[in-house]
C-alpha positions, 0 to 999 in steps of 0.5 A: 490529525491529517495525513498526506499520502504520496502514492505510485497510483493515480489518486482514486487508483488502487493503492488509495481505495486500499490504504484509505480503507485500512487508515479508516479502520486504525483511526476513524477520525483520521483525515486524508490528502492523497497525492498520486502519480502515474507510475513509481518512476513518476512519484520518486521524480515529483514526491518532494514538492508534493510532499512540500505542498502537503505539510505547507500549502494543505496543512498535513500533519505527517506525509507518508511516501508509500509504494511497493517494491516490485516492478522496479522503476528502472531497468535494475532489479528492485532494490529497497535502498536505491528506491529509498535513497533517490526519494530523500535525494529528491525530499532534500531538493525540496527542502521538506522536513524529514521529521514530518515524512515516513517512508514505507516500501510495500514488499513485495506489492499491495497484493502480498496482503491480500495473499497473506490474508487467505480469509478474506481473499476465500471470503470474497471469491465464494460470494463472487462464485458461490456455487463453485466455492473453493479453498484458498491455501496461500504458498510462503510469501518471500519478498522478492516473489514477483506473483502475488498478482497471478496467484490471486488471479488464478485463483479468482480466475480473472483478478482487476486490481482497481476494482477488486482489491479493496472489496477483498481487503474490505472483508479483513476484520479489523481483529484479524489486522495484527494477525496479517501484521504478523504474516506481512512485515510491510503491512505491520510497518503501515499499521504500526505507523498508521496507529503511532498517530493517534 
């Protein structure tokens, strides 16, 4: 099986070292082609003829379109169903077939996992500070809450999302992933999805 990923980040960004990670967890023998674009703005505008290229010209099984909600790619406030609506105006442009695409808003962002999995996130900040180790108590994530990325940068003190988030969702056992499928509806849609392709 070989998956495609259309991503807001550039390939080798955060959002492919995180979702690369989780996909190699669910399904080892699953086989990757990330595509990944600039911004949210510039992955809606080019998702159809990248995600043509990956189930025509790169032989991709399934393609999934991934990104996350906030910030908004325009001057509106963000809104699940307008960003839904211009990838499938732009999926029908290119004349992709919809029974091959998955599309999956990560709300509020990538960073409402890590949050959600406080085990993981503690785990690694008492490694990074072992003499100054402190608890983690998460607040309630809601999909609209704009600081997941503060919360975790005040409490490692200094959070870098490139380099940092995939060392944190590193530490997530794999037993613990249907409990943060539980606690996260956008990660239970990723995993459900992800182990739908065995």
């Amino acid at each position: 099986m070989k998956l495609g990923l259309i991503l807001e980040s550039p390939k080798d960004g955060t959002d492919h070292k995180v979702y690369g990670l989780v996909i190699e967890r669910l399904c080892p023998d699953m086989s990757i082609e990330a595509v990944g674009f600039r911004n949210k703005r510039d992955m809606i505008a080019g998702c159809g003829v990248a995600t043509k290229l990956l189930l025509e010209s790169d032989m991709c099984d399934r393609v999934a379109i991934i990104w996350d909600l906030i910030p908004p790619w325009d001057d509106k406030p963000s809104c699940r169903c307008r960003d839904r609506e211009k990838i499938i105006a732009n999926l029908r442009n290119a004349n992709v077939n919809f029974s091959k695409v998955k599309l999956i808003c990560i709300e509020p962002e990538l960073e409402g996992w890590i949050i959600v999995e406080k085990n993981a996130l503690q785990a690694y900040q008492n490694e990074k500070h072992p003499t100054h180790q402190r608890r983690f108590d998460p607040p309630k994530i809601y999909k609209t809450n704009r600081k997941c990325k503060p919360i975790i940068e005040r409490y490692l003190g200094r959070y870098n999302d490139v380099t940092e988030a995939k060392l944190i969702v590193d530490k997530i056992a794999i037993a613990d992933f249907n409990r943060l499928a539980r606690g996260h509806e956008s990660f239970r849609r990723f995993k459900e999805f992800v182990e739908g392709l065995r």
